[in-house]
N, C-alpha and C positions, 0 to 999 in steps of 0.2 A: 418818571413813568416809563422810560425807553427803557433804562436800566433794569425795571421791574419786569417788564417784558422779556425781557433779552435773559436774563437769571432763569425766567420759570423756564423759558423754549429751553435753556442749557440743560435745566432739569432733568428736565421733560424725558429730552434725547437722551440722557444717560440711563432713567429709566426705562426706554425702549431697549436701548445697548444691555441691559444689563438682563433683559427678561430674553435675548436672544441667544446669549451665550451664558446665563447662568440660572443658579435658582432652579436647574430639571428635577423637580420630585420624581414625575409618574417613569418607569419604565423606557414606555411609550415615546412621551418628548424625549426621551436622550437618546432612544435607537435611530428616530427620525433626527435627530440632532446628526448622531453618529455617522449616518449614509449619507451626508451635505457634507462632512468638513473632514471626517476621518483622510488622513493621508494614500490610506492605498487605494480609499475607494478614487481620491482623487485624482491618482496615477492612473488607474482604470480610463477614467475617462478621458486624460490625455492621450492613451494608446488608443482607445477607438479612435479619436480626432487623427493621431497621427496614421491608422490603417486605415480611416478616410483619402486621405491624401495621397498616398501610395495606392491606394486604388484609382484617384485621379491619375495619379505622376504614368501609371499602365495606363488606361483609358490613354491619355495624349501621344502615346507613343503611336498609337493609331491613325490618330490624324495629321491634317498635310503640317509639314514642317520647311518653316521659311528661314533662311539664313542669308544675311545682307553683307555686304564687303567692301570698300572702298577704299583708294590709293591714292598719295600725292606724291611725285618726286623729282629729283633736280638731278640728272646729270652730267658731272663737269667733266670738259676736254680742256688740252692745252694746244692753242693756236699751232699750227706751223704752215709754212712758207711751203708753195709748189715751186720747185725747179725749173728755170725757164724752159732745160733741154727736155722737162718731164712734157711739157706744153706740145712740142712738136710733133712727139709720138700721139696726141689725143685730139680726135676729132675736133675740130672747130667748133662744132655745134655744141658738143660736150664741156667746153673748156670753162663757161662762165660758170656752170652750174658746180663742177671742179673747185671755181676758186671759191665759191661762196662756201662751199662744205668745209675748206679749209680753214676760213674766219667764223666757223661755228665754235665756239665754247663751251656751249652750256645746251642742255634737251628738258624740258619741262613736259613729265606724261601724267596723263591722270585717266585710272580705271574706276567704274562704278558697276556693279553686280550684285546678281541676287541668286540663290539654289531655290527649289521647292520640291517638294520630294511629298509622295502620298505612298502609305504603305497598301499594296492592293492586295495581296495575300499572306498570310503567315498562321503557322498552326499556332507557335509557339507566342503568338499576339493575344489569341482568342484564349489559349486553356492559360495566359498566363493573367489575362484578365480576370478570368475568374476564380484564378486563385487569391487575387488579390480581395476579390468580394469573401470569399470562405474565411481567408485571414479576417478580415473583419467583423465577421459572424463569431469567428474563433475571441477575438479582444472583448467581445459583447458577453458571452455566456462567461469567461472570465469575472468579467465585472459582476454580474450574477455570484457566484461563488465566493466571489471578497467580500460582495453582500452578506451573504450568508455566515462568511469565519466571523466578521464583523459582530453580527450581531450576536452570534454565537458568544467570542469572547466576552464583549461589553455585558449582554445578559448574566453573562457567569460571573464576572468581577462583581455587577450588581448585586445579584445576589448572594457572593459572600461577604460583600460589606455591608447589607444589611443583616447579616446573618450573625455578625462581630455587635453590630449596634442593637441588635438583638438582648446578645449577653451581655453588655456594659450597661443597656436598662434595667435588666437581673439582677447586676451584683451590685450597683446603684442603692436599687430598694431592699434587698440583702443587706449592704451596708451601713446606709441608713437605722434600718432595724436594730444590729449587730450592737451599734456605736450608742442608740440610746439604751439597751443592755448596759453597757459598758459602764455610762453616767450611773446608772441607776445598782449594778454591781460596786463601784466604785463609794457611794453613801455606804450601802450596806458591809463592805469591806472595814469601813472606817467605822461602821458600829457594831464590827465585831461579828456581824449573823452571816458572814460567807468567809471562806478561807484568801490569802492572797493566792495561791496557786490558782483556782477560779480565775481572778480577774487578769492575772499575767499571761493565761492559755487563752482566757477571750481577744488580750490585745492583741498575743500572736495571729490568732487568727485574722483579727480585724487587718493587719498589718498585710499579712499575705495577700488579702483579698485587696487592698491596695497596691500592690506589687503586680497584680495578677491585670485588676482594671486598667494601671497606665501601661503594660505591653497589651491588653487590646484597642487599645485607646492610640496607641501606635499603632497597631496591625492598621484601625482602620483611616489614618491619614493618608498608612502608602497605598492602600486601595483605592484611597479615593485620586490620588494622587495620578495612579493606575489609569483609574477609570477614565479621567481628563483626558490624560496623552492616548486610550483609544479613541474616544469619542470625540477627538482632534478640539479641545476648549482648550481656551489659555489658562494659563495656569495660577491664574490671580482669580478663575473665576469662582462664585460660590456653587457648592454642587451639594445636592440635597439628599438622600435616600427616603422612600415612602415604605416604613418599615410596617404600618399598618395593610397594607397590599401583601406583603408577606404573610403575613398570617391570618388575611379572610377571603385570599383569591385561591380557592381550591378548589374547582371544577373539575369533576373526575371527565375525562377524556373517552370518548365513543373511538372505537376502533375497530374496523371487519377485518384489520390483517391484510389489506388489500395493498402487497407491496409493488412498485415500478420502480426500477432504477431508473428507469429512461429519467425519471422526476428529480432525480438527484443533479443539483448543477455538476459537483464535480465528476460524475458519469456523462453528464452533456458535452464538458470540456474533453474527453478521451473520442466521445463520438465526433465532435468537429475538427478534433486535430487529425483524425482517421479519415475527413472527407480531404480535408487539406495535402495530407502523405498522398492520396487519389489522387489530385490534381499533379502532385509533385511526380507521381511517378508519368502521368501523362506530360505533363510537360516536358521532362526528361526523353519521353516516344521523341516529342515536337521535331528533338533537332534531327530525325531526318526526314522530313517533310523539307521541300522548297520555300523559297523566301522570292514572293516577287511585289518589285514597287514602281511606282514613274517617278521619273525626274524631269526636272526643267530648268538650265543653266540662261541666265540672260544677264551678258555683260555690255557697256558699256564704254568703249575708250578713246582718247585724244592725246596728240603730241605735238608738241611745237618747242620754238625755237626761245620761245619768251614765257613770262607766266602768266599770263594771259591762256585763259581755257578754250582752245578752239571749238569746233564743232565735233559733239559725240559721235562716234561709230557704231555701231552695235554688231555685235555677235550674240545669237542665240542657237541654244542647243537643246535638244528636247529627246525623250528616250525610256527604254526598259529596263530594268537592271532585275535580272535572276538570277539568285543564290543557291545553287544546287548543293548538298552534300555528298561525296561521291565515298572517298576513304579516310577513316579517323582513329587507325591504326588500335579500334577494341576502345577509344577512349569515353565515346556516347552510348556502350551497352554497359560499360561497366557502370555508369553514373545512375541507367534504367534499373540494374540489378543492385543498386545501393539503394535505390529508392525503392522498390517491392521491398525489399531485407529490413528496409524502417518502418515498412507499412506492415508487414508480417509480425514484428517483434512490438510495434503498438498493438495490435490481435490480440497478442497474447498478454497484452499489459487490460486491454477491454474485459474480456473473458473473468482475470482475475479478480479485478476492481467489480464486476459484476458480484460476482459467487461473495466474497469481502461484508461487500453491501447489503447485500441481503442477511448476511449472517449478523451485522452491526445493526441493522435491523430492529432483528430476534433479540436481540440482547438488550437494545436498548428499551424494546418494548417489554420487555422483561424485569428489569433494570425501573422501570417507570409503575408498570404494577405493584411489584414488591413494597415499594418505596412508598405508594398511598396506601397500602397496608396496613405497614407499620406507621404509620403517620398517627391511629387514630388509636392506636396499642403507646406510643409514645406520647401521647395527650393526656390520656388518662392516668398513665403513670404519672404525666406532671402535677396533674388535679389532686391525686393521692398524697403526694409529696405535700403538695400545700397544706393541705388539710392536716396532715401530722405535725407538719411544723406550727399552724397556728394553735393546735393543739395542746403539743407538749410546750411552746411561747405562751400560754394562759399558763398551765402546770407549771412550770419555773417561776412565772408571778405569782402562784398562789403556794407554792415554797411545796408542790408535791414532784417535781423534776430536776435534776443535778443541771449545772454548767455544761457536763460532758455528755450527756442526752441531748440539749439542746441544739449541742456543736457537731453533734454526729447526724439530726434528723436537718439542722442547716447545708450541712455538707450533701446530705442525701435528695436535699433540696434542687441547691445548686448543677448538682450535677444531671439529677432528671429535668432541668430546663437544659443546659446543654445540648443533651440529647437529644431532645423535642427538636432546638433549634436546629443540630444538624440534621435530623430530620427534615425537616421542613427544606434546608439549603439541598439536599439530596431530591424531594420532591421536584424541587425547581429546575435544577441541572438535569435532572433524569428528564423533565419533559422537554426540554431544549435540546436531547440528546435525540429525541425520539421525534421532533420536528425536524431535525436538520438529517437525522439519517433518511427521515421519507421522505425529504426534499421541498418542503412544508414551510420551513423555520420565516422564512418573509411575509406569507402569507399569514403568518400566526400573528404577526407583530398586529395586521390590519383587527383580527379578532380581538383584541386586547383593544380595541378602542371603544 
């Protein structure tokens, strides 16, 4: 019975394991997959953790600062003999204390201390503290942005490996088709009522379209392959495509045109590194601003003649210390003027990235119109196609259409799916293109649910 138990929990668990890292049909689950495990989003979040800290490590610099100190040590002398005649010349009262120094050997001293230091004033304390806060606004809007390629990439790999399994369903049911031609070409060859040249140009054909299916049949292992190492899953995992999403999710898109770069992360990432150069170049002002702190030295010490710790002493000492900057020989304006010269030359990197944006914009949304356009001029082509070919496939059974009609309206077939397909993969990209240029692209994910 334990046995039975303990098998199903192992099940079980594996079943849970396997529904968390595999099996993503929708979209949806593998974008949300992708933002938990993808590799850079998860460097992201170490670099906020670590401009947390560095905003600490500033923050402490602030406050009091204790540092502790202690000493143990031995002394050695080598005895020597006072002179009797040395005696005569030194006071009487002097002379025991004389001899006793001279049978000293060894000094045992021991100090015990501590510093503390409070910073009371400092420019370059305050504006370096808040650059520390800006750097880490700056790692945040970053991680935003990796958001975004993220999904960006993953979105597009998805769709064009649904867009490959697409065609390999095509040429599947093509095939299929073709091959019971073939069988049924093959009878009539052997009773003489079709030519061999007929059934030798169908098998080529059939042959090609095999050649044709296992390189998309590769194309889409390494996409899928792809898709894994963005979406950070291991590589054993199973990974799905929901190729019917593909072709009934076409919502055509409302849009007033209403562009903001300010909305674009990587337009956010130019505006916080431009607060940050701010701060840099203030900081750079800082050093010549005064520095003033208090201190407080309290030591402790004792000496004797044995190792035994006599009684402590103390000395304490207590005090100002001001750091003035007087002359720095040009060294602190030129560091002021390197820092404006990075803040000036990002300006001009903002301005451009701006004018960019908006034009990427235009284009994308441009880009995205056309594309449902022709989506439904590429539909209907395919519809027509079908219909010719189930057509002239009755007319070749009923012995009123050649081998070479049938292989030209297949061909004409296959290729208006194609097209449709890419279509449809242009639809998709083009509105991904047109979400992430308006800065959009994460909030879209939440709409798709």
């Amino acid at each position: 019975m334990k046995v039975k138990v303990l098998l199903f929990l192992f099940v079980f668990s594996l079943g849970l394991f396997s529904n968390r890292v595999s099996g993503q049909s929708s979209l949806v689950n593998l974008l949300n997959y992708a933002l938990e495990h993808n590799r850079e989003i998860r460097k992201s979040n170490l670099q906020i953790k670590e401009a947390n800290y560095i905003r600490k490590e500033a923050l402490g610099h602030g406050l009091p600062q204790v540092d502790g100190s202690g000493s143990y040590s031995k002394m050695m002398f080598e005895k020597f003999d006072i002179p009797s005649s040395l005696y005569l010349m030194i006071p009487p009262a002097y002379a025991p204390m004389i001899k006793e120094l001279g049978s000293i050997d060894k000094v045992y001293s021991t100090s015990l201390g501590f510093q503390v230091t409070q910073l009371i004033y400092s420019q370059s304390y305050w504006i370096g503290l808040k650059t520390a806060q800006k750097t880490q606004e700056l790692y945040t809007v970053l991680k935003t942005k990796n958001e975004e390629d993220v999904i960006d990439d993953v979105a597009s790999t998805y769709y064009q490996t649904g867009s490959l399994m697409l065609q390999l369903q095509t040429l599947d049911k093509s095939l299929k088709n073709l091959r019971e031609i073939y069988r049924i070409a093959e009878l009539n060859y052997k009773s003489d009522f079709i030519k061999e040249t007929d059934v030798s140009r169908l098998k080529v054909t059939i042959t090609n379209l095999d050649v044709t299916r296992q390189t998309i049949k590769n194309g889409i292992d390494i996409q899928l392959n792809y898709l894994k190492a963005l979406a950070g899953m291991p590589d054993d995992s199973l990974l799905k495509i929901d190729t019917n999403a593909l072709l009934t999710d076409f919502e055509r898109i409302k849009t007033n045109g209403d562009f903001k770069a300010e909305n674009v992360p990587s337009y956010q990432v130019l505006l916080k590194q431009d607060e940050v150069y701010d701060q840099q170049v203030k900081l750079s002002k800082a050093k010549y601003y005064p520095t003033l702190a208090a201190y407080g030295n309290f030591s402790f010490s004792s000496y004797n003649t044995t190792s035994d710790i006599d009684k402590l002493k103390n000395m304490n000492t207590i005090g100002l210390n001001l750091s003035m900057p007087i002359f720095a020989s040009g060294v602190n304006s030129a560091k002021v003027n390197q820092a404006i010269m990075k803040k000036a030359e990002l300006q001009e990197d903002i301005m451009q990235t701006k004018d960019l944006l908006n034009i990427n914009y235009k284009n994308a949304l441009s880009e995205y119109q056309t594309a449902h356009d022709l989506l439904s001029v590429q539909k209907e082509n395919l519809e027509l196609s079908q219909k010719v070919y189930r057509q002239t496939l009755l007319q070749y059974q009923e012995g009123m259409a050649s081998m070479a009609d049938l292989l030209n309206v297949n061909s004409d077939f296959l290729q208006a799916d194609n097209s449709y397909n890419q279509q449809i993969l242009k639809c998709k990209t083009s509105e991904i293109k047109m979400y992430k240029a308006s800065g959009n692209l994460k909030p879209w994910i939440n709409s798709k649910k």
